[in-house]
Backbone as JSON, one array per atom type, in Angstrom:
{
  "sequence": "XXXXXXXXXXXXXXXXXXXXXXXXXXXXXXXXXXXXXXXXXXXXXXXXXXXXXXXXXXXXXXXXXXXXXXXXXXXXXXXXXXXXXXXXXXXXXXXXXXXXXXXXXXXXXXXXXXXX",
  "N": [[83.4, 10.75, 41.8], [82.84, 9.28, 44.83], [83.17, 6.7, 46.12], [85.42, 4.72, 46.85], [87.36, 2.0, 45.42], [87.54, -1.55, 44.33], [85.56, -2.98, 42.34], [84.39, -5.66, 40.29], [82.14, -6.89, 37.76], [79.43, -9.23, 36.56], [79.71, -11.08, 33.52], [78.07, -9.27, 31.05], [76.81, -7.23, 32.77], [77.36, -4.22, 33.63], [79.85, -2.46, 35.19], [79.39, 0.12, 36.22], [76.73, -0.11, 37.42], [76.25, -2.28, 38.35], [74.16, -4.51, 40.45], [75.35, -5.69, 43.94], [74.86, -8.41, 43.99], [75.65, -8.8, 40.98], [77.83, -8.45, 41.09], [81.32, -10.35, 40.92], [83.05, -9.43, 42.17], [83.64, -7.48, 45.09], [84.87, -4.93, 46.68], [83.67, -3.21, 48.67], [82.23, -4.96, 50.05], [81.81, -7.04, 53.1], [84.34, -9.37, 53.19], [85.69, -12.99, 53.64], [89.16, -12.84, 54.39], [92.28, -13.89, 53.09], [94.48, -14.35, 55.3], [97.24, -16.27, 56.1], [98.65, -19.31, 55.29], [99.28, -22.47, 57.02], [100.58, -25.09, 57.43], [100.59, -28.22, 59.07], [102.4, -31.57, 59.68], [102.42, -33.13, 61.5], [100.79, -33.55, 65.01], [100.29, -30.27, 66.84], [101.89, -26.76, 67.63], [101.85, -23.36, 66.01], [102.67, -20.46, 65.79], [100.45, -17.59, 64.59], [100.46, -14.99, 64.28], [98.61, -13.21, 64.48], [96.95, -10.27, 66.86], [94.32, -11.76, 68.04], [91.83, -14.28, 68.09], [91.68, -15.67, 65.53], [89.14, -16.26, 62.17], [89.14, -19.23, 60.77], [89.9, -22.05, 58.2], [90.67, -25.38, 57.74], [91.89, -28.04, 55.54], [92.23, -31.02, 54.7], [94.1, -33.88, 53.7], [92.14, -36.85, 52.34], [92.39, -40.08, 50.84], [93.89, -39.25, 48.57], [92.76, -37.09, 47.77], [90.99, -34.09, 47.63], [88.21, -32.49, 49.5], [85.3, -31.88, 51.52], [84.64, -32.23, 54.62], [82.74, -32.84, 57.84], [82.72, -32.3, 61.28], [82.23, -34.57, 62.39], [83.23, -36.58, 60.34], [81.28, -36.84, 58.66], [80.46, -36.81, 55.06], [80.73, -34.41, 53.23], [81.15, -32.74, 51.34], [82.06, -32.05, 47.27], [82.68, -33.87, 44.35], [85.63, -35.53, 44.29], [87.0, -34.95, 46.66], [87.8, -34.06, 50.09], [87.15, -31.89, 52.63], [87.67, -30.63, 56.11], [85.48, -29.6, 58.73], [87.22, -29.19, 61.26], [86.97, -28.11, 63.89], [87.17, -30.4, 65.68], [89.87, -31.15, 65.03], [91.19, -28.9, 64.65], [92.16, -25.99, 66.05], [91.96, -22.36, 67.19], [93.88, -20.03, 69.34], [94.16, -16.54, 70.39], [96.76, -16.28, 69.49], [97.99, -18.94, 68.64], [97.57, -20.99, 66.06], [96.54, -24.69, 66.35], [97.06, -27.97, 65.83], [95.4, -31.37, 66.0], [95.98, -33.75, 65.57], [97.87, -35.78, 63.93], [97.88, -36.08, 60.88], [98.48, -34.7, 57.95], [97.67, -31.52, 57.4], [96.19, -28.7, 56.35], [95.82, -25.36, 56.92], [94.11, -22.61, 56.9], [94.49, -19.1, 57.55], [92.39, -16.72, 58.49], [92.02, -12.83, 58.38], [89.7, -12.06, 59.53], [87.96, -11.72, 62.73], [87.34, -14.55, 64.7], [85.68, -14.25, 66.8], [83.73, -12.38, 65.47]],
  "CA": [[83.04, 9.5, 42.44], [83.5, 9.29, 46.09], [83.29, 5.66, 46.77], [86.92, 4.09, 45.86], [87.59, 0.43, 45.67], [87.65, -2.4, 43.41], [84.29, -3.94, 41.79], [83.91, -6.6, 39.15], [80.97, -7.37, 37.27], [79.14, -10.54, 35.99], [79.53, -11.01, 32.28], [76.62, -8.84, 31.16], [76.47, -6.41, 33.58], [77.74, -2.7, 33.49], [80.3, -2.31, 36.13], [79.47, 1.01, 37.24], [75.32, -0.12, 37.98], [75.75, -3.58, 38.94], [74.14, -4.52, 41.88], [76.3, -6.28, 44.59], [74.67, -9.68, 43.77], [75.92, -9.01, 39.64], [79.47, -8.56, 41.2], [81.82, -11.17, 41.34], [84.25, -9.02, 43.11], [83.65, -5.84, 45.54], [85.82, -4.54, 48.02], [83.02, -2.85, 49.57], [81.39, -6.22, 50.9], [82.77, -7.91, 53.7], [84.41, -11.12, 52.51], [87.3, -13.37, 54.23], [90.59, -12.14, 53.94], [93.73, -14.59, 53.98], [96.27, -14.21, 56.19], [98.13, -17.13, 55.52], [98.36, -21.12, 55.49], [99.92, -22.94, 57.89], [101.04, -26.71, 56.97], [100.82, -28.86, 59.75], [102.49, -32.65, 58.97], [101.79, -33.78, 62.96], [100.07, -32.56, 66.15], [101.47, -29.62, 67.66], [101.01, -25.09, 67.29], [102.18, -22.41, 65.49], [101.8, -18.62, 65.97], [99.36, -17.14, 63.47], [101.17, -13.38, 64.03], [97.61, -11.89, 65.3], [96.54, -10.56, 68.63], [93.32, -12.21, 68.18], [91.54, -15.72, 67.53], [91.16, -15.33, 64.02], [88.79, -17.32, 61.67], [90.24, -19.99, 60.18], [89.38, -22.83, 57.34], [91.13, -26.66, 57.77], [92.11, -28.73, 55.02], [92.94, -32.11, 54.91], [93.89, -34.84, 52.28], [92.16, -38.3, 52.54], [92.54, -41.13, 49.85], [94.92, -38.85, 47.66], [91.79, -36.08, 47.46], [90.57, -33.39, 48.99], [87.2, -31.43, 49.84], [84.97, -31.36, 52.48], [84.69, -33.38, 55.4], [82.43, -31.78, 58.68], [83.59, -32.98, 62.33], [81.47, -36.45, 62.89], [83.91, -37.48, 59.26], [80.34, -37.05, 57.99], [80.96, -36.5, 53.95], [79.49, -33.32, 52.57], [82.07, -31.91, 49.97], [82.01, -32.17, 45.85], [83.45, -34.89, 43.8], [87.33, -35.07, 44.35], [87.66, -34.7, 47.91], [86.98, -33.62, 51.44], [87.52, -30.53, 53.65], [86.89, -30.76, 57.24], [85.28, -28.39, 59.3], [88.5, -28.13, 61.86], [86.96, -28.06, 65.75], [88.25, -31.69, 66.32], [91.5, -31.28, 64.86], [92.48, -27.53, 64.7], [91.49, -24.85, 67.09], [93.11, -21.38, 67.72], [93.37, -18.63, 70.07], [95.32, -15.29, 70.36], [98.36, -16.53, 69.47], [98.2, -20.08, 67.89], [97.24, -22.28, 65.4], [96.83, -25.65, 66.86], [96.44, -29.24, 65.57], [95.89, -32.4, 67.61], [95.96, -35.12, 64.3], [99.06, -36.01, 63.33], [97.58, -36.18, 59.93], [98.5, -33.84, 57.01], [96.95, -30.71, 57.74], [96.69, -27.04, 56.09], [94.39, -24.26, 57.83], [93.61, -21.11, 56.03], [93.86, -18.3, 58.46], [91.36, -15.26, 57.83], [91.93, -12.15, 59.11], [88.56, -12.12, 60.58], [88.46, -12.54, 63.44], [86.51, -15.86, 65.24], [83.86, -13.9, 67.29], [83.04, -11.14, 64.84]],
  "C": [[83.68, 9.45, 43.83], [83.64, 8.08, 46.66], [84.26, 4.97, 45.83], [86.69, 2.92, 46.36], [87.99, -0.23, 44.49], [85.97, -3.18, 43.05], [84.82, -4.11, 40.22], [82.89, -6.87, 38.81], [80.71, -8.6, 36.29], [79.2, -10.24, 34.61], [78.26, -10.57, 31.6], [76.15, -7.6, 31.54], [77.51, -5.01, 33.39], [78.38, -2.5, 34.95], [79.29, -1.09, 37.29], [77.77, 1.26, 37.72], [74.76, -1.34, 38.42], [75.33, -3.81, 40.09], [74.77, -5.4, 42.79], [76.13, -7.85, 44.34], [74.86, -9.95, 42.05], [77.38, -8.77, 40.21], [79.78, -9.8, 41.08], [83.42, -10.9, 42.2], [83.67, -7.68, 43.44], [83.96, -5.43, 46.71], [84.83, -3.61, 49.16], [82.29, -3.87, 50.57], [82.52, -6.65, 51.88], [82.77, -9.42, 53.12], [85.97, -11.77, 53.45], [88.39, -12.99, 53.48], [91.71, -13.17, 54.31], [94.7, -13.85, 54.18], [97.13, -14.55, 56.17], [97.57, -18.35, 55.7], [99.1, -21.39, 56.09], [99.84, -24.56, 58.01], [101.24, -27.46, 58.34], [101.18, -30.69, 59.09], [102.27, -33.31, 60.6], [101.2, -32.45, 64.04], [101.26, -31.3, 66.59], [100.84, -28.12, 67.28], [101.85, -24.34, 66.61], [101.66, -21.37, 65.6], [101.52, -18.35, 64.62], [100.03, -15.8, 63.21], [99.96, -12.09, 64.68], [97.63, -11.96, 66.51], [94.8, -11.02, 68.7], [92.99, -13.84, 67.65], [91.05, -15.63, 66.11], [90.29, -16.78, 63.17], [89.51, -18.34, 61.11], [89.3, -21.41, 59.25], [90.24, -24.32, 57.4], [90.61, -27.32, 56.68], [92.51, -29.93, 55.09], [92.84, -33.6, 54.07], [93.07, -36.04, 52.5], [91.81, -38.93, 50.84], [93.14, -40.11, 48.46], [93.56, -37.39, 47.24], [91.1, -35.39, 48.57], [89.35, -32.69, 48.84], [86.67, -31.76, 51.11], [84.17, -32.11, 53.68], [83.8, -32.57, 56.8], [83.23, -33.01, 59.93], [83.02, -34.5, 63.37], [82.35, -36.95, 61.12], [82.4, -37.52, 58.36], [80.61, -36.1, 55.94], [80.23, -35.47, 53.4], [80.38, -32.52, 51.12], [81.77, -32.43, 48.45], [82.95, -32.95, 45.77], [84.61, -34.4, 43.69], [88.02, -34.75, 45.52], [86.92, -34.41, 49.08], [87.42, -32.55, 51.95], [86.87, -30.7, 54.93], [86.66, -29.23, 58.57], [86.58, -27.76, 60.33], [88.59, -28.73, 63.68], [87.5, -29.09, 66.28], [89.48, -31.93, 66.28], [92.09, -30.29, 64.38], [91.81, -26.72, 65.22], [92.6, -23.56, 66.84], [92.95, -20.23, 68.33], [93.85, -17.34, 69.42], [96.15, -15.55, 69.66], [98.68, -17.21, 68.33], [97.25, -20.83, 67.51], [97.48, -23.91, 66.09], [96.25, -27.33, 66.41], [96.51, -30.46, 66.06], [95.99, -33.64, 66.23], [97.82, -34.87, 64.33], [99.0, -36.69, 61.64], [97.93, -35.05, 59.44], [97.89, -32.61, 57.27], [97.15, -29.7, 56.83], [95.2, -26.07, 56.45], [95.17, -23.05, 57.27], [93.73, -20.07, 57.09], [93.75, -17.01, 57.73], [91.86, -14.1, 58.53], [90.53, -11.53, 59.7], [88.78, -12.52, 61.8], [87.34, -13.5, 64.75], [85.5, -15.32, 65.66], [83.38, -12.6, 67.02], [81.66, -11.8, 64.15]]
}
């Protein structure tokens, strides 16, 4: 076998003939990669550690719950919370993570990176 990695298969399925849409894990696909989290409790930046603008995912609690929130506060997430898309209240370049809320924050950073 010359192609090494990691694949998982759907309950059902035969690892070694599943096709990439019976995975539920395969290191051959590209998929985001965390890098880390980075807790913001007010405005302000933190270095990320890359030399690039890396993707990144923003969290943020409202009314004691969280999912998914986009950047007009317009509500789009599953019962139990919000998640907000980010661009209004966390950006980042090269360097840093940056949040302008002085609200609760936690941003996901990917090692992707922003304009791949």
């Amino acid at each position: 076998m010359s192609n090494f990695g990691i694949k998982v298969s759907r309950p059902g399925f035969d690892v070694l003939s599943a096709s990439d849409s019976n995975t539920v894990l395969n290191s051959n696909l590209n998929t985001f990669k965390i890098c880390r989290m980075v807790h913001f409790t007010a405005a302000g930046s933190v270095a990320h550690g890359l030399t690039y603008p890396p993707a990144f995912i923003a969290f943020k609690e409202l009314n004691d719950q969280f999912g998914i929130i986009t950047d007009a506060d317009e509500l789009v997430g599953a019962e139990g919370g919000y998640l907000f898309g980010g661009v209004s209240y966390v950006s980042v370049d090269s360097t840093n993570v940056y949040s302008y809320t002085d609200d609760e924050v936690w941003v996901l950073i990917l090692t992707d990176a922003l304009n791949e």
